[in-house]
C-alpha positions as CSV (number, residue, x, y, z in Angstrom):
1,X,79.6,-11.0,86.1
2,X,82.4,-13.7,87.3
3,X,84.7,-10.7,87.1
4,X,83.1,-8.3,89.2
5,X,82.2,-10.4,91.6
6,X,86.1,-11.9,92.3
7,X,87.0,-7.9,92.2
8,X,83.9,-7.1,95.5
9,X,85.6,-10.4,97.5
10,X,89.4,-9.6,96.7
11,X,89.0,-5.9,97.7
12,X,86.7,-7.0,101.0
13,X,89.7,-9.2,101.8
14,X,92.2,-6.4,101.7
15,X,90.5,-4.0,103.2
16,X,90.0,-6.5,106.5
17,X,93.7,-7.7,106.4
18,X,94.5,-3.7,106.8
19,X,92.2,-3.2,109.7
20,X,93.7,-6.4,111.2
21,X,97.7,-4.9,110.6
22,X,96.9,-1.6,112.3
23,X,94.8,-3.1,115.2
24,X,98.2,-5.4,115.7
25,X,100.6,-2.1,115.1
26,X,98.9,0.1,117.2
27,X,98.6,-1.4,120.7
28,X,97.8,0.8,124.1
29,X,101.4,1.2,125.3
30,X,102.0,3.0,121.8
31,X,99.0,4.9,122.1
32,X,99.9,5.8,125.6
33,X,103.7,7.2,124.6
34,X,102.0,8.9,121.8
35,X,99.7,11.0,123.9
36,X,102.7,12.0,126.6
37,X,104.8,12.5,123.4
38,X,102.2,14.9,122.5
39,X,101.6,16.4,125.8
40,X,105.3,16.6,126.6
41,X,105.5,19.3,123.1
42,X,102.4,20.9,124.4
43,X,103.8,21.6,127.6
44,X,107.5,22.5,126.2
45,X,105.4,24.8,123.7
46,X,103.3,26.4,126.7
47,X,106.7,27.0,128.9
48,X,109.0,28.4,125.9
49,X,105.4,30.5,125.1
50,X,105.8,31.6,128.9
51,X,109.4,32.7,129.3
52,X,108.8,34.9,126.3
53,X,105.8,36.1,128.2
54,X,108.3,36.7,131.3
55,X,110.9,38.2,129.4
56,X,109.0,40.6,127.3
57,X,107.1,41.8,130.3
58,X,109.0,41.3,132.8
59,X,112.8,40.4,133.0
60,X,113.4,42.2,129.8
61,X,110.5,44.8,129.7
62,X,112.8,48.0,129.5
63,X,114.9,46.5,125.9
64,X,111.6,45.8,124.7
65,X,109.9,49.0,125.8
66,X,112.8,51.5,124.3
67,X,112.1,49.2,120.9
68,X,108.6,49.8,120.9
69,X,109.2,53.7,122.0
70,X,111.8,54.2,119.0
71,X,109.3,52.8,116.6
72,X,105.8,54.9,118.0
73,X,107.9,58.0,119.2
74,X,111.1,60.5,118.6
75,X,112.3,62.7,120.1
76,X,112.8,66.2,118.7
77,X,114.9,69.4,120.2
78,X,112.4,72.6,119.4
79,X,113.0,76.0,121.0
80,X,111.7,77.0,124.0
81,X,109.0,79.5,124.7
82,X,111.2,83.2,125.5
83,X,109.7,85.4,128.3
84,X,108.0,88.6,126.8
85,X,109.9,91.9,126.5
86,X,107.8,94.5,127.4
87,X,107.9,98.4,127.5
88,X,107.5,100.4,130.9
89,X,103.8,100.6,130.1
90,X,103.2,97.1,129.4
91,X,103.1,96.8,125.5
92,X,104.3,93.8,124.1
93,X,108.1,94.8,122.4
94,X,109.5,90.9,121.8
95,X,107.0,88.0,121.9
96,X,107.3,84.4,121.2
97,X,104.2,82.9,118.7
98,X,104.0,79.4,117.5
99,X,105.5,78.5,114.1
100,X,105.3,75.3,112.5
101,X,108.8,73.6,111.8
102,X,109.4,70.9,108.9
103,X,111.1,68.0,109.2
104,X,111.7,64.8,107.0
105,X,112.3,61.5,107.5
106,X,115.1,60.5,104.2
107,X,115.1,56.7,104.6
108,X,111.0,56.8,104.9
109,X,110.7,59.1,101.1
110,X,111.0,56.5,98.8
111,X,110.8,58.9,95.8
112,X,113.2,61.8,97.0
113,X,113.1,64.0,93.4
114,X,109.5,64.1,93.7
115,X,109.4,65.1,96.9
116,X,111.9,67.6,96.8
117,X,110.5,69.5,93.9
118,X,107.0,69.3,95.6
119,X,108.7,70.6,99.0
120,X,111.0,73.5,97.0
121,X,107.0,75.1,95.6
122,X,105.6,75.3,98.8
123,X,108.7,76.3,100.6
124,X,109.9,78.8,98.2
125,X,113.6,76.7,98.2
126,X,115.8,75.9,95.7
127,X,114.8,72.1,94.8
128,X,119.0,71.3,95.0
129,X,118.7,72.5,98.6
130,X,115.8,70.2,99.7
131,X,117.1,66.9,97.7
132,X,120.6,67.8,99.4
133,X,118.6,67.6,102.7
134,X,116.4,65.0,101.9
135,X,119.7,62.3,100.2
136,X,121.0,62.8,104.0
137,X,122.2,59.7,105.6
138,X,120.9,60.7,109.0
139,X,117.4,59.7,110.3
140,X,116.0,62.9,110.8
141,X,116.3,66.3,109.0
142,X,115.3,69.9,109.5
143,X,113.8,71.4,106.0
144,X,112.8,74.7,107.2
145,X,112.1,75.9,110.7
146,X,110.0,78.6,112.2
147,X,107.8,79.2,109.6
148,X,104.1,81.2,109.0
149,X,102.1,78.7,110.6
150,X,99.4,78.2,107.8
151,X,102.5,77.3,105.7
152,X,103.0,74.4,107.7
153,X,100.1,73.4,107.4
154,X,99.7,73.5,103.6
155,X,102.8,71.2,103.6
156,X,100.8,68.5,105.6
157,X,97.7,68.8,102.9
158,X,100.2,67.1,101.0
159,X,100.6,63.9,102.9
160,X,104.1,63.2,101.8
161,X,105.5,60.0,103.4
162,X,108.8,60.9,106.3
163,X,107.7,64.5,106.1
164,X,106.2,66.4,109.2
165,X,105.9,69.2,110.9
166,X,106.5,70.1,114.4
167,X,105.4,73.9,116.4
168,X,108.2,75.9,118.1
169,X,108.1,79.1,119.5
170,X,109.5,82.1,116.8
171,X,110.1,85.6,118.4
172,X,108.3,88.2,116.9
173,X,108.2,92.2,117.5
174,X,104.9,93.4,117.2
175,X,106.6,97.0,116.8
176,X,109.0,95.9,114.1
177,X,112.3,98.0,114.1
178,X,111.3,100.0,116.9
179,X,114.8,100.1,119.1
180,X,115.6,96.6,117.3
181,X,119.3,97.4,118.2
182,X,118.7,97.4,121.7
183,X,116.2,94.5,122.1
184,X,118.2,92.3,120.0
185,X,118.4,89.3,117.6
186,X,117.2,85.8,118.6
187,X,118.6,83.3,116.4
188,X,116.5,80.0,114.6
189,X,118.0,78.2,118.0
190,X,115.6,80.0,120.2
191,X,118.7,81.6,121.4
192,X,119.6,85.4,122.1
193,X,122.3,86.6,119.7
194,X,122.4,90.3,120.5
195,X,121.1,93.3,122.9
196,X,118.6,92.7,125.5
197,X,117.6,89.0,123.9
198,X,121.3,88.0,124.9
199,X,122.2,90.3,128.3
200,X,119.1,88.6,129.9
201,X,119.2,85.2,127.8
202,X,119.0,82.9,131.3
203,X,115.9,85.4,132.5
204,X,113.8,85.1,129.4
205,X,115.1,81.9,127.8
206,X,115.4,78.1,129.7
207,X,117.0,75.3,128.1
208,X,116.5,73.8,124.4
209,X,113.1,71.8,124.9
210,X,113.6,68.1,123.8
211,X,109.9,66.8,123.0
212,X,109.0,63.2,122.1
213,X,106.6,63.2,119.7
214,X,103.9,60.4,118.4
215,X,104.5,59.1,115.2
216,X,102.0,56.8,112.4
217,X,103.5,54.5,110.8
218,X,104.9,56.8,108.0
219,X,106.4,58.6,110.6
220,X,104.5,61.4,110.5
221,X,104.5,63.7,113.8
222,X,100.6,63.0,115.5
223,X,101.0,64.9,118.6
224,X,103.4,65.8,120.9
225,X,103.6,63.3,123.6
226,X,104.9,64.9,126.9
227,X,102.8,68.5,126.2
228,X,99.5,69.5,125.1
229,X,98.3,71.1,122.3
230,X,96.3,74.9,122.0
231,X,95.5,77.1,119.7
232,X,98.8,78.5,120.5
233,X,100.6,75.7,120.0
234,X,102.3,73.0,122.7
235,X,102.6,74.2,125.9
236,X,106.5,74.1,126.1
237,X,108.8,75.7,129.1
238,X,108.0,79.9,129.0
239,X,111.1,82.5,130.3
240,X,109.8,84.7,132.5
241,X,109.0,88.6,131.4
242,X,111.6,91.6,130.9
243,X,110.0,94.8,131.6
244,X,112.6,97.8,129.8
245,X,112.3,101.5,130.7
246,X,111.3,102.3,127.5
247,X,108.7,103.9,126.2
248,X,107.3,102.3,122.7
249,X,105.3,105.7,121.6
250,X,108.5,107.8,122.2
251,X,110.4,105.1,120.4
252,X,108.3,105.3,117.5
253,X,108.9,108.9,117.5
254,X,112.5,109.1,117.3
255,X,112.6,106.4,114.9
256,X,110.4,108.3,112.7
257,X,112.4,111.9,113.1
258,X,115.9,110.2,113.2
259,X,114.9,108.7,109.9
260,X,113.2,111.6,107.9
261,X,116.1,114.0,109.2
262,X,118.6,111.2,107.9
263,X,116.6,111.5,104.5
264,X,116.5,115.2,104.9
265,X,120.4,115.6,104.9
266,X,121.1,112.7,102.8
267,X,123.1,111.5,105.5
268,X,124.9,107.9,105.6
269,X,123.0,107.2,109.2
270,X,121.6,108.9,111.8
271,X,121.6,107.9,115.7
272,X,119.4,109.1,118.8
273,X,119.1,108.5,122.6
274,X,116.6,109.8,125.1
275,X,117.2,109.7,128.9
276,X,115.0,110.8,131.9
277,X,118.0,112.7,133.9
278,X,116.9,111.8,137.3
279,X,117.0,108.1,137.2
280,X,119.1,107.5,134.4
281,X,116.0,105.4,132.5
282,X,116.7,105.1,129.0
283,X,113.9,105.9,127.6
284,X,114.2,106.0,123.6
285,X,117.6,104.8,121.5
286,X,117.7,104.5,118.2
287,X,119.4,104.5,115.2
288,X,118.5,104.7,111.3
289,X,118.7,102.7,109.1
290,X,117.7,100.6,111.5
291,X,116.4,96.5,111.4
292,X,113.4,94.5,111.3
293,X,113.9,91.6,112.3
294,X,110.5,89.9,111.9
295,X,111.9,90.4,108.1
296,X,114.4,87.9,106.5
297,X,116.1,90.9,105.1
298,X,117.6,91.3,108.8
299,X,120.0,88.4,108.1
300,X,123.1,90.3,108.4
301,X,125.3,90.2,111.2
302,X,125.6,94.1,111.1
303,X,122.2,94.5,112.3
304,X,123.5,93.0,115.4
305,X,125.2,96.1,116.2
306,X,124.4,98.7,118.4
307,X,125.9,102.1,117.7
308,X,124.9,103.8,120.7
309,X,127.0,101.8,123.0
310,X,129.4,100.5,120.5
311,X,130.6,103.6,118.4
312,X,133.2,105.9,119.6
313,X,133.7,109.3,118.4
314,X,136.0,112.7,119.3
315,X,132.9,114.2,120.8
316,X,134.0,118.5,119.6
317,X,132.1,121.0,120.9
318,X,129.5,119.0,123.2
319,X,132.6,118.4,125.6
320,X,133.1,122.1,126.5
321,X,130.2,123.2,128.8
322,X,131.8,119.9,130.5
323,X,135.3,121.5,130.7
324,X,133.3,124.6,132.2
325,X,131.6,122.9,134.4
326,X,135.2,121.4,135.9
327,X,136.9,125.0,135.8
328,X,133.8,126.6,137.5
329,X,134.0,124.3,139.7
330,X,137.6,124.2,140.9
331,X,136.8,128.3,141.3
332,X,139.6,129.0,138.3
333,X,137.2,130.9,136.6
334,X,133.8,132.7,136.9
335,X,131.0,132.8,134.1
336,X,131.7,136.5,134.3
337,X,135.9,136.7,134.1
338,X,136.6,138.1,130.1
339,X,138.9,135.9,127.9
340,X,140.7,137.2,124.8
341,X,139.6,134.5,121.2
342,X,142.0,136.5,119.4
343,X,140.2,137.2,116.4
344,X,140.1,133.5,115.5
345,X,143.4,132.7,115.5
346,X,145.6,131.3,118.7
347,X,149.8,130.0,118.1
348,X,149.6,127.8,121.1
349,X,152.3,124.5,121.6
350,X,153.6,124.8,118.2
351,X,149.7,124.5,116.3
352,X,147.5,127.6,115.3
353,X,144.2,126.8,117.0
354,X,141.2,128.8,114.7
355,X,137.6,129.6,115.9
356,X,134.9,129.5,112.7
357,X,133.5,132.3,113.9
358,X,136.2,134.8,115.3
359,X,135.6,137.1,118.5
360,X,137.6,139.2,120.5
361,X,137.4,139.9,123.9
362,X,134.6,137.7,126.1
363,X,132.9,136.2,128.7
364,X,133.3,133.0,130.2
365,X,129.6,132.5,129.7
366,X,129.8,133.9,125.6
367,X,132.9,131.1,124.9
368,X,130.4,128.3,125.2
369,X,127.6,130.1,123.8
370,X,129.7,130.8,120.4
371,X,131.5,127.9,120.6
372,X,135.0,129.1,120.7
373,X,138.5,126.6,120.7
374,X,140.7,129.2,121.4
375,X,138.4,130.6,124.5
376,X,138.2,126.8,125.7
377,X,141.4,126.2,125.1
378,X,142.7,128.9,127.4
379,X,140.1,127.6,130.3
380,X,141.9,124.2,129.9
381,X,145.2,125.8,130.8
382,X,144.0,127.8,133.8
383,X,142.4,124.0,135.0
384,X,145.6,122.4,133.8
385,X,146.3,118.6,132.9
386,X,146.1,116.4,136.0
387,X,142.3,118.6,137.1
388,X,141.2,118.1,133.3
389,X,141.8,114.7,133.5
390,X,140.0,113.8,136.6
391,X,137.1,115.5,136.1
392,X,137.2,113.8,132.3
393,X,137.1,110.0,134.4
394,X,134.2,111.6,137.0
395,X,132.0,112.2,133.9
396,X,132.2,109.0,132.8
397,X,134.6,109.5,130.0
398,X,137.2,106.5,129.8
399,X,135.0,103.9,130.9
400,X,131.9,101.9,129.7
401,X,128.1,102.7,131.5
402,X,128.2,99.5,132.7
403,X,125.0,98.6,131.0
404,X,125.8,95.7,130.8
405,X,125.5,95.1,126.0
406,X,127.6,92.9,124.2
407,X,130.2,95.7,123.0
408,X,129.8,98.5,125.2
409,X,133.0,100.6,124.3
410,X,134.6,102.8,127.1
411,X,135.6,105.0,124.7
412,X,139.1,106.6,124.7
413,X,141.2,108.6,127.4
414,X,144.7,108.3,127.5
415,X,146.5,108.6,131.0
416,X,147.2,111.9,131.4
417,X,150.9,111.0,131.5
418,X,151.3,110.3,128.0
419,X,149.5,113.8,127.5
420,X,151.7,116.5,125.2
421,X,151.1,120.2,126.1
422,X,148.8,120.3,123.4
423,X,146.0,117.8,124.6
424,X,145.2,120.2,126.9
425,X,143.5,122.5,124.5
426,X,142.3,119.6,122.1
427,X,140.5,117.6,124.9
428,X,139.4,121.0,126.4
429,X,137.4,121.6,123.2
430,X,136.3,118.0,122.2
431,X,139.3,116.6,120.3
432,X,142.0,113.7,121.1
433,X,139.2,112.3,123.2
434,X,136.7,109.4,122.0
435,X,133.0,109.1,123.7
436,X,129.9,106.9,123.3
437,X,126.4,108.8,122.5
438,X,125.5,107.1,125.9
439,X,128.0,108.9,127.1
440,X,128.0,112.0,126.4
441,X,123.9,112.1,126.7
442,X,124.6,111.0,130.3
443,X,127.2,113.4,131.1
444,X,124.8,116.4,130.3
445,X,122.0,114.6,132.4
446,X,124.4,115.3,135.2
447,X,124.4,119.4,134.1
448,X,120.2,119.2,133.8
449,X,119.6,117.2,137.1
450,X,121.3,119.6,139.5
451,X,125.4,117.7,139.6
452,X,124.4,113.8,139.7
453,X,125.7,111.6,137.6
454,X,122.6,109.1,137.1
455,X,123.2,105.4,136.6
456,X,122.1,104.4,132.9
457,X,119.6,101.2,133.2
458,X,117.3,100.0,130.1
459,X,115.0,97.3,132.8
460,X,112.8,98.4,135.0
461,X,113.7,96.7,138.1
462,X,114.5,99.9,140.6
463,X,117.6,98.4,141.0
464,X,119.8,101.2,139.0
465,X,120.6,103.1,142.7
466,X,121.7,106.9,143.3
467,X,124.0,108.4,141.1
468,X,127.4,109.8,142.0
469,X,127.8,113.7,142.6
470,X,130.3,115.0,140.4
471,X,129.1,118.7,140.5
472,X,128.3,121.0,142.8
473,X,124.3,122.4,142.6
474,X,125.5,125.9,142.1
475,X,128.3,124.6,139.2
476,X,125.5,122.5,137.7
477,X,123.1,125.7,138.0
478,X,126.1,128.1,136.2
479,X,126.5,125.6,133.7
480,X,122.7,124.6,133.2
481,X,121.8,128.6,132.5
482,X,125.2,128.6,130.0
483,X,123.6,126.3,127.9
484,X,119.7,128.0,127.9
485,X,121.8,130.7,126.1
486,X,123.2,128.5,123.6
487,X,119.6,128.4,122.5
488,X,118.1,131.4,123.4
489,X,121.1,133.9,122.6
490,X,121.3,135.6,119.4
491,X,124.7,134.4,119.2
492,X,124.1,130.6,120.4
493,X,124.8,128.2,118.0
494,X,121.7,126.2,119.1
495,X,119.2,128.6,118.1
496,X,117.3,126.0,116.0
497,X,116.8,123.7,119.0
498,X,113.7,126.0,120.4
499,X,110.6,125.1,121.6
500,X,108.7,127.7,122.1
501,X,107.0,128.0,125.7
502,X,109.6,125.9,127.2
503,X,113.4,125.8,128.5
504,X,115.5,124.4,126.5
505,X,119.3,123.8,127.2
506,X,122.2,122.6,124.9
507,X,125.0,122.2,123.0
508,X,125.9,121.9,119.2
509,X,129.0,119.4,118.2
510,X,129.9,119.1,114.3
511,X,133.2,116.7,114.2
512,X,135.5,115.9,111.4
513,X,136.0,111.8,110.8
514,X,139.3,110.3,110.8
515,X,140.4,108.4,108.1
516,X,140.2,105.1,108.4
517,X,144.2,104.3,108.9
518,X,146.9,106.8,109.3
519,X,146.4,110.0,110.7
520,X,144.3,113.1,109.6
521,X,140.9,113.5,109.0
522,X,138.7,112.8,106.0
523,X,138.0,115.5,103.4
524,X,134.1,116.0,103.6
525,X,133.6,114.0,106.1
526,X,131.3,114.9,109.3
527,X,129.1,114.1,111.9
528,X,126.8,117.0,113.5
529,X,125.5,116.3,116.7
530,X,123.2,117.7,119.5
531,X,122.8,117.3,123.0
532,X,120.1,119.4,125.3
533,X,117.7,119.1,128.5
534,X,114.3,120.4,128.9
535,X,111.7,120.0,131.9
536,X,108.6,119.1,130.8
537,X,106.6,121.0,133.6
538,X,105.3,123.1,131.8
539,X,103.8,120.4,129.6
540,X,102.8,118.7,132.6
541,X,105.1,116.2,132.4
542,X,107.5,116.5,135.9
543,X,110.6,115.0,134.4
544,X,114.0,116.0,132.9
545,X,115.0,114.4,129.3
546,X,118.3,114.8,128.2
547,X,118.4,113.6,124.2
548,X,120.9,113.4,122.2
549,X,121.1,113.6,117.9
550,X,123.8,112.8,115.4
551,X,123.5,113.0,112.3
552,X,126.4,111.3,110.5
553,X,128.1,112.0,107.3
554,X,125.3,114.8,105.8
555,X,125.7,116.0,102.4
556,X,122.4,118.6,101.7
557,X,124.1,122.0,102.6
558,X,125.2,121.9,106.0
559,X,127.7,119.7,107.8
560,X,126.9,122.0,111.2
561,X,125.4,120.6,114.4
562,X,123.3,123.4,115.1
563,X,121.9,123.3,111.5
564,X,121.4,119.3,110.4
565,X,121.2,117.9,114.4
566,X,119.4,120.4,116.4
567,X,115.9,120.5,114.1
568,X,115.5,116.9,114.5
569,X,116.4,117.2,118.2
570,X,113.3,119.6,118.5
571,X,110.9,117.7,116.4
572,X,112.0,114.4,118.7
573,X,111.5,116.0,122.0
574,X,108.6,118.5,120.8
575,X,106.3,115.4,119.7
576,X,107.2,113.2,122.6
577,X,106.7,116.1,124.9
578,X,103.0,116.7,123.8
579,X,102.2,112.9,123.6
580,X,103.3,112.3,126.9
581,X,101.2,115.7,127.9
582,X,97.6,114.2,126.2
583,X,98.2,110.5,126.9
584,X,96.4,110.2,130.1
585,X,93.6,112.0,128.2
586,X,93.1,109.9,125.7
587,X,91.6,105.8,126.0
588,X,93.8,103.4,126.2
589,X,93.7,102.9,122.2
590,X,94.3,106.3,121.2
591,X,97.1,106.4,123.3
592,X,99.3,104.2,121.4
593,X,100.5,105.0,118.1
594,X,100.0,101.9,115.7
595,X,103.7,100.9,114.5
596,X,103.7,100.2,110.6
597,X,102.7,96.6,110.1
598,X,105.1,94.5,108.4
599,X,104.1,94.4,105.3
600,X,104.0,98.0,104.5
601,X,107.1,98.8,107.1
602,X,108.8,101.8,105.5
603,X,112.3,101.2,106.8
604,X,114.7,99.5,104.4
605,X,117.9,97.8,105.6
606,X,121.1,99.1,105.7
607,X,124.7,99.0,106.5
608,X,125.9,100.6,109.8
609,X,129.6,100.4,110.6
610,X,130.2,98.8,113.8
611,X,132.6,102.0,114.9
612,X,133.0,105.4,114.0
613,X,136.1,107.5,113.8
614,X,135.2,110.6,114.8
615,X,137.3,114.4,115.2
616,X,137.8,118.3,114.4
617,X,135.2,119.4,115.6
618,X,134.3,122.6,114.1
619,X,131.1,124.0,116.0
């Protein structure tokens, strides 16, 4: 009890002698400093707190904004919208359609084999190729660009971490293959690789679009942040539209005979061109096999080529109503004047020079009709070297159509000084002399339209001008009614080029190939060829086409021009005549003929030499 009351008073005691110390400590000058000690931090807090304040948002805003940008945005290089290629009615030939584009983020995958083998399913890639892409040092990698847009999408459904996808424009040719050597390649880039895509690349192309994009915090694209988004896809920068001179239907036509007649004479390719004389409007080329290139498959750098401006060959016997036309028309002979073939067999300069089918005695007018060297060769002489030569270069011979394609080929024509006494007879009859098809095909137009060489254009602008005269009216006529009889005449070697109820002039051409170094030709090797005019009045279509055929290398019976070249020639123009004849009868539907779609397209790709040796002709 003693105890516990000593404890009670010790413990009051202490706790009074500690109020007592801190009531001495503590006096008001101490409390005082304290509070301005305390103030003084508050204030030093509150004025470091606003410089920050002034350098984030002020001073320093720009630093801190590009931080904040890199980390919420990115910016990404996608291709550009291209302008629409259309045909000279309007229908879409080359068109640009939104495809989704993946991309990955490496230093964001934490797990890179999974995600590679999970990308390499849905992509159909080899799993190496997407872990290769996906181990890369750099902060942002393509895994596979321009692809089916539901594709992309099925690769966001699987909400992989620093993988995203982003929509470009993909060119796309709702006709497939139809003149794909013409229109051209565009390449992954957005850019024009070949034909039309790359003549007019500044016209339907503008510069690489660089897009900043929003990004989560994965990284994952959310929208793009300087365009829009539709249905289509982002509104990026759009080329402006090409209209050709082409005509899709007719396209489709020639595609479809120039292949079956390649098939039909098991023939290593096949090649076509279709002009309206007048204005020099190309209005169908083609050439089989030819390329889709809405197809992977077309990932060869042969498709790229364009063998009607590109390949040369000795043209034969589609040169010589040319060579008439000169010597008619420097008065040295007349369509009725008689020349001696010599039975087929002509010593002239030191070389025999053989017909195939030997005559005797005839008519200016018959030696082009039958197709005779040694007749042809004897008009050469009478129009001799130096005349030969110019009227050669006025044809166009020697020098490209100015169209304008990556690998237009002039052709060749030597100077007529390094001529020997026997190029007068070779180049009188189609031999020692190298053409395009463009060429040749315009050269005739000249014969069909009345002595005017036309200017070749593939856009419709009106800008491709008058043509030059090289021709007289009254040559061209001579010449024009020559070449009806090459069809017409019993003895015309173009007898399988009639239509009936119509006009048709032309002329057959079947040329031996060179080999391909050294001299001479190849054993078995030809190319059979046609070249004719009709006027499609009568079908009620007031225009002049001048279409050419070759048919090159056939092996199923005959290697002759006016036997492998001249049916297809008449199934091309026949069909394309009566189409164009019942088009403005039909609806707007009916009048286009539905291109194959491209899953079921019937054209395979193939290998076509960029340049063909050519010569000999033999008919």
């Amino acid at each position: 009890m003693a105890d516990a009351k000593l404890r009670r008073t010790f413990s009051a005691d202490f706790a009074g002698k500690q109020r007592s110390v801190r009531s001495e400590t503590v006096t008001p000058k101490a409390r005082k400093f304290r509070l301005l000690l305390i103030c003084f931090f508050c204030c030093l807090w509150t004025v470091a707190l606003v410089v920050r304040l002034f350098s984030l948002q002020i001073s320093d805003v720009e630093t801190w904004q590009d931080w904040a940008l890199k980390q919420h945005f990115a910016e990404v290089q996608i291709a550009s919208e291209r302008g629409p290629v259309l045909d000279r009615n309007d229908k879409l030939m080359a068109v640009s359609v939104p495809a989704g584009s993946i991309y990955a983020r490496p230093r964001q995958i934490s797990d890179k084999v999974a995600a590679a083998k999970l990308l390499a399913a849905a992509l159909d890639m080899k799993v190496e190729q997407v872990r290769e892409k996906l181990q890369s040092p750099e902060p942002f990698v393509w895994i596979k660009r321009q692809i089916p847009r539901f594709n992309s999408d099925r690769i966001m459904n699987l909400k992989l971490a620093g993988v995203g996808t982003v929509m470009e424009a993909k060119r796309f040719y709702p006709y497939n293959q139809a003149a794909s050597a013409l229109i051209g390649k565009v390449g992954i880039d957005g850019k024009g690789l070949s034909g039309i895509e790359d003549l007019y690349e500044t016209r339907l192309h503008v510069d690489h679009v660089t897009t900043r994009v929003n990004k989560d915090a994965f990284g994952k694209i959310i929208q793009d942040a300087d365009t829009s988004e539709t249905d289509e896809g982002f509104n990026v920068p759009k080329g402006d539209a090409l209209k050709l001179t082409l005509d899709a239907d007719l396209q489709i036509i020639m595609d479809e005979e120039l292949e079956a007649g390649k098939v039909a004479a098991n023939a290593k390719q096949a090649m076509g061109v279709m002009l309206d004389a007048e204005t020099g409007e190309i209005v169908a080329l083609s050439q089989s096999p030819s390329f889709n290139f809405n197809s992977p498959e077309s990932n060869n750098k042969k498709a790229l080529h364009n063998l009607l401006v590109e390949a040369v060959f000795e043209p034969g016997s589609t040169m010589k109503p040319l060579v008439t036309a000169a010597a008619l028309e420097e008065k040295v002979v007349r369509t009725t004047d008689m020349i001696d073939c010599e039975n087929g067999h002509y010593f002239f300069a030191t070389h025999t020079i053989k017909d195939a089918h030997p005559s005797g005695v005839i008519s200016v007018r018959d030696v082009v009709i039958r197709s005779s060297n040694i007749g042809m060769t004897k008009i050469g002489v009478r129009l001799g070297a130096g005349r030969l030569y110019e009227y050669l270069r006025r044809f166009g011979f020697g020098s490209s159509t100015h169209l304008g394609l990556a690998g237009e080929s002039g052709g060749i024509l030597r100077p007529v000084s390094t001529w020997a006494k026997i190029d007068v007879a070779t180049h009188s009859f189609g031999q020692g002399v190298a053409v395009t098809p463009l060429q040749i095909v315009r050269a005739m137009s000249a014969i069909a339209n009345g002595g005017v060489l036309p200017n070749l254009t593939v856009v419709a602008d009106g800008n491709n001008g008058v043509g030059k005269r090289v021709l007289s009216a009254k040559t061209a006529d001579q010449v024009r009614d020559i070449l009806y009889g090459v069809v017409e005449d019993e003895h015309g070697t173009g007898h399988q080029a009639r239509i009936d109820g119509l006009k048709v002039g032309g002329k057959t051409g079947t040329a031996q190939k060179a080999v391909d170094h050294g001299r001479g030709y190849r054993s078995g090797a030809y190319v059979a060829s046609f070249v004719g005019f009709v006027d499609g009045t009568p079908y009620g279509v007031p225009k002049i086409l001048t279409t050419m055929v070759i048919i090159d290398e056939p092996h199923a019976g005959s290697i002759y021009g006016g036997a492998v070249a001249a049916p297809v020639w008449k199934k091309i123009v026949d069909r394309s005549l009566r189409f164009l004849a019942t088009k403005n009868t039909l609806s707007p539907n009916e009048s286009t003929i539905i291109p194959p779609s491209v899953a079921s397209d019937p054209y395979k790709a193939g290998l076509t030499p960029a340049r063909l040796d050519l010569s000999n002709d033999a008919r």
